[in-house]
N, C-alpha and C positions, 0 to 999 in steps of 0.2 A: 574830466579833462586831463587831469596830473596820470593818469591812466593811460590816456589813449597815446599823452605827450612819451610814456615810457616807450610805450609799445612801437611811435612812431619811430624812437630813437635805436631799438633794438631793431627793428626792420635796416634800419639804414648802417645800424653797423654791420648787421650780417650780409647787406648787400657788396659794402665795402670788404667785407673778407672774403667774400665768394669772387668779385672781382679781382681780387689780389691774389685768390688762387689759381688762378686760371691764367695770370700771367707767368709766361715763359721765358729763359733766359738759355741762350746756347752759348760756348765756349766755340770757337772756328779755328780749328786748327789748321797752320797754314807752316810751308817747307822752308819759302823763301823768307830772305828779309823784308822790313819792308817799305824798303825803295824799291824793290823789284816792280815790275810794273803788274804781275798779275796779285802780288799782295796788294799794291795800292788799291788796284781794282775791286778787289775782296771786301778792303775798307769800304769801301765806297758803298761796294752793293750791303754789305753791313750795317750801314749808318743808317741807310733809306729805309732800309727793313726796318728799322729798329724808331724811326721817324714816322713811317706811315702808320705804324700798327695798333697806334693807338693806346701804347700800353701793355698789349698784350705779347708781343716778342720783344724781346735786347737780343741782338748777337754781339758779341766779343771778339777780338780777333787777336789773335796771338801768335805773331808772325817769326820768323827765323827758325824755327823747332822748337821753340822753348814751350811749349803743351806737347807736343810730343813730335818726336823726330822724322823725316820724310816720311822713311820705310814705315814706320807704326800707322801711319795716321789710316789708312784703307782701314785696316783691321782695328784702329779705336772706334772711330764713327761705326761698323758696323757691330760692335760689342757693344756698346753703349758704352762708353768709356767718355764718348765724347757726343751732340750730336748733329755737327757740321765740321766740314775741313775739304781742306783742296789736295788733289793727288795728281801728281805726275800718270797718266795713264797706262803707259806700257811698261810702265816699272812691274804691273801687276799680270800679266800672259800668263800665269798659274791660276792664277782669281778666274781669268775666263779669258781666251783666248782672244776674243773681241776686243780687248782693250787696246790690244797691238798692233791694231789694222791701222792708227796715225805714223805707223814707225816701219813699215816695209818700206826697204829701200826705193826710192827713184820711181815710186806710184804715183804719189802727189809731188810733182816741182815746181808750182805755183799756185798760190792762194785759192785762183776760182777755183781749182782742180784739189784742193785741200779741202774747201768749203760744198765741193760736189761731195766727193768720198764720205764728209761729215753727214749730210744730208742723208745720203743712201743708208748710213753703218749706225747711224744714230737709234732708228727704234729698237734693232736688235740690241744694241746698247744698252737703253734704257731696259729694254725686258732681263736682261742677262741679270742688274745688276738689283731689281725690284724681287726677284726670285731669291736674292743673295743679303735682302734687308735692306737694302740704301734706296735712296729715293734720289735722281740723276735731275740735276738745279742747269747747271750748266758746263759750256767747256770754251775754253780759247786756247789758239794755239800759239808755240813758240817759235819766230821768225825761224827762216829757213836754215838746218843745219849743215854746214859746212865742217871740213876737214881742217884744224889744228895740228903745228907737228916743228919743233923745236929744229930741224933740216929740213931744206927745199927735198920735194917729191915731186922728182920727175919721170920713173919709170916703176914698174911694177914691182922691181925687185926691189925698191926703196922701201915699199912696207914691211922686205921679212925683218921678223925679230923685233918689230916695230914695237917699244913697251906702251901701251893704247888705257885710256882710260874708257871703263865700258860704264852704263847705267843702266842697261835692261839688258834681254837673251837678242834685242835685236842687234846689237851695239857689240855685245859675246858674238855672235855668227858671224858680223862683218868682219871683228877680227880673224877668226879662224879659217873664213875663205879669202882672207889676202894673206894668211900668215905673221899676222901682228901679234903679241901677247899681250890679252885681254886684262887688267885690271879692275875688277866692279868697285865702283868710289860713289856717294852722292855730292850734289856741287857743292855742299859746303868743307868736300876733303878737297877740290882739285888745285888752290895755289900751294897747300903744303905740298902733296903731292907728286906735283910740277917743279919744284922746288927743289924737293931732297931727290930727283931722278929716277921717283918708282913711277911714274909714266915720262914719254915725253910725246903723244902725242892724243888726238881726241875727238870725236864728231858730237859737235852741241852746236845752239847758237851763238850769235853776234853777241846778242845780251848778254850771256853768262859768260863769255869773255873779256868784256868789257867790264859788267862787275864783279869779275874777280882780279878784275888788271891781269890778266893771265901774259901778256906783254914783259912784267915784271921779273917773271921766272923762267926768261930764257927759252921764252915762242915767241918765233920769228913769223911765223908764215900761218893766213887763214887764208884757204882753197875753197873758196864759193860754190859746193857741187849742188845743194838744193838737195840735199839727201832724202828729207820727208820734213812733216809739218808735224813734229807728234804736240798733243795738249793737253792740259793741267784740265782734271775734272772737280766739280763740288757736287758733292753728295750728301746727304742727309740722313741720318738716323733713321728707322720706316715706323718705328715707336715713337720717337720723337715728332716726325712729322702726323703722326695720326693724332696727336695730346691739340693741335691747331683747329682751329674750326673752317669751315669751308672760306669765308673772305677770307679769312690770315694767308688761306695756303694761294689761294689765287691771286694775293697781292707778292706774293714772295716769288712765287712762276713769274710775274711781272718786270717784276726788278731784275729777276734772274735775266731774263731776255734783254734788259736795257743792258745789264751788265755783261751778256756777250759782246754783243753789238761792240761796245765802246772797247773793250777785250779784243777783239779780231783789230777794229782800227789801232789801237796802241800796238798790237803786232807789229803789224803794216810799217807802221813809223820805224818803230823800232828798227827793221830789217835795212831799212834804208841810212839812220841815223847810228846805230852800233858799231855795221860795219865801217863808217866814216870815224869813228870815234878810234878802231882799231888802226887805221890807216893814218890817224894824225898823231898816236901814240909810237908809230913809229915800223909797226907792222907790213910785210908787206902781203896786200889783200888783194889777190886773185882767181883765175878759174884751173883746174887741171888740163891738162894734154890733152888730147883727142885718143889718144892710145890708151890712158889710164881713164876717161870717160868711160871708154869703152868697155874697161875692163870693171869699174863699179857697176855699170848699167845688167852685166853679166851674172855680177854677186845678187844684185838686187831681184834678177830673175827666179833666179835658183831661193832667194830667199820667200819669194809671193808664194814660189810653190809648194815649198816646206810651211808656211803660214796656213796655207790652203787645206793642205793634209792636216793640221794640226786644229784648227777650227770647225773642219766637219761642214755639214750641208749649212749649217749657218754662214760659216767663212765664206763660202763658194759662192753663195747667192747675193751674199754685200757685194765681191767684186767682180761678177756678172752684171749687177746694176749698176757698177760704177763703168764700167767698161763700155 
């Protein structure tokens, strides 16, 4: 009996290490702070993962850059440095040109037409970036980007010289075909920035104006042009997510999709609720001219079709089906 009792005991310890190895812990590395609404969001889809699982996944989440800073985080997660985190998407158009299809100008100027494009540009998405190690969780996008700019802009020649804050190569061309000089910043440089007079103007959303108080540093005016919807992707480790077993990974697809879902709505608000925030801080918040509409709608042309040429029969075929 004192026998079988060892044996029983040794069984159950090994069962409890076997189980404890097999639990997983990720680090998420995230750009924003985290009031931002797409870190909160991250939380969130974080917690459930880490609640449903049994035990068997924690994620962590480590918001503002402090695991690693915007620009790193694509290339952490895909080295294994890390293996979850959120990325601005067309920050990366070198990584793979797909990623830039949320940020051609004046394609998507409304949600539906945001969330068609996504639908369409989405598998090739996922395949681009499964070939590249990362495993694609989900995406939401950031309200509508609008024109920033410390002088009212009323004519075309108001852009030249314009000192412009850029975040990606979409953000670089718009300046260069209105004649603005480009600055590349991520938002955690743009109230300094703003500030000391190396930019004074910008195309982001309501959100990151609002919390940056970009208000504060001497911008007066946000020009509601509906530029594009670009959005913040999570991605996965392709090592990391293979160590899961089949429930784990289908309960995390799960949450991932609640955690769109709630991600587009929080958008939604946001676009409505930002710019109202802008407008009470003292800003004044409206639409461009019909002349300068005219004149972005034009850059934005020119720009789908350098987009086009630059993506190949992939690019071509996403916005023939969006079309």
């Amino acid at each position: 009996m004192k026998i079988l009792k060892k044996i029983g005991v040794i069984v159950t310890s090994l069962f409890i290490t076997l189980s404890t190895a097999q639990a997983e812990t990720w680090n998420m590395a995230l750009a924003y702070g985290a009031s931002n609404f797409h870190s909160a969001n991250a939380k969130e889809f974080a917690d459930a993962v880490t609640e449903k699982s049994g035990g068997k996944l924690t994620i962590k989440t480590h918001p503002g850059g402090s695991l690693f800073k915007g620009g790193a985080i694509l290339r952490a997660v895909q080295t294994g440095q890390t293996q979850i985190g959120e990325r601005f998407m067309s920050a990366h158009g070198s990584f793979d040109p797909l990623l830039e299809v949320d940020s051609i100008p004046f394609v998507a100027q409304t949600y539906s037409d945001a969330q068609k494009l996504y639908k369409v540009s989405k598998p090739e998405l996922v395949k681009g970036l499964d070939e590249k190690g990362l495993v694609f969780l989900y995406a939401v996008p950031w309200p509508a980007q609008g024109l920033y700019s410390k002088k009212a802009i009323n004519s075309v020649s108001d852009l030249k010289g314009l000192k412009f804050r850029a975040y990606n190569s979409a953000t670089i061309r718009i300046a260069e075909l209105t004649g603005m000089k480009p600055t590349k910043l991520e938002a955690v440089a743009i109230s300094q920035a703003f500030s000391t007079g190396m930019v004074e103007s910008m195309i982001t959303s309501p959100t990151t104006g609002k919390n940056s108080k970009i208000w504060e540093n001497g911008v007066k005016y946000f020009y509601d042009i509906a530029a594009w919807f670009p959005k913040n992707m999570v991605v996965v480790n392709k090592k990391a997510w293979n160590k899961l077993d089949d429930a784990t990974k289908k309960m995390v697809m799960k949450q991932a999709a609640v955690a769109e879902r709630k991600g587009w709505a929080l958008s939604k608000r946001g676009n409505v609720a930002d710019k109202k925030a802008l407008s009470d801080a003292g800003m004044e918040v409206g639409k461009v001219n019909a002349a300068l509409q005219s004149h972005f709608e034009k850059v934005g042309a020119t720009m789908s079709k350098e987009w086009a040429g630059r993506a190949g029969s992939r690019g071509q075929s996403v916005l023939s089906a969006y079309k």
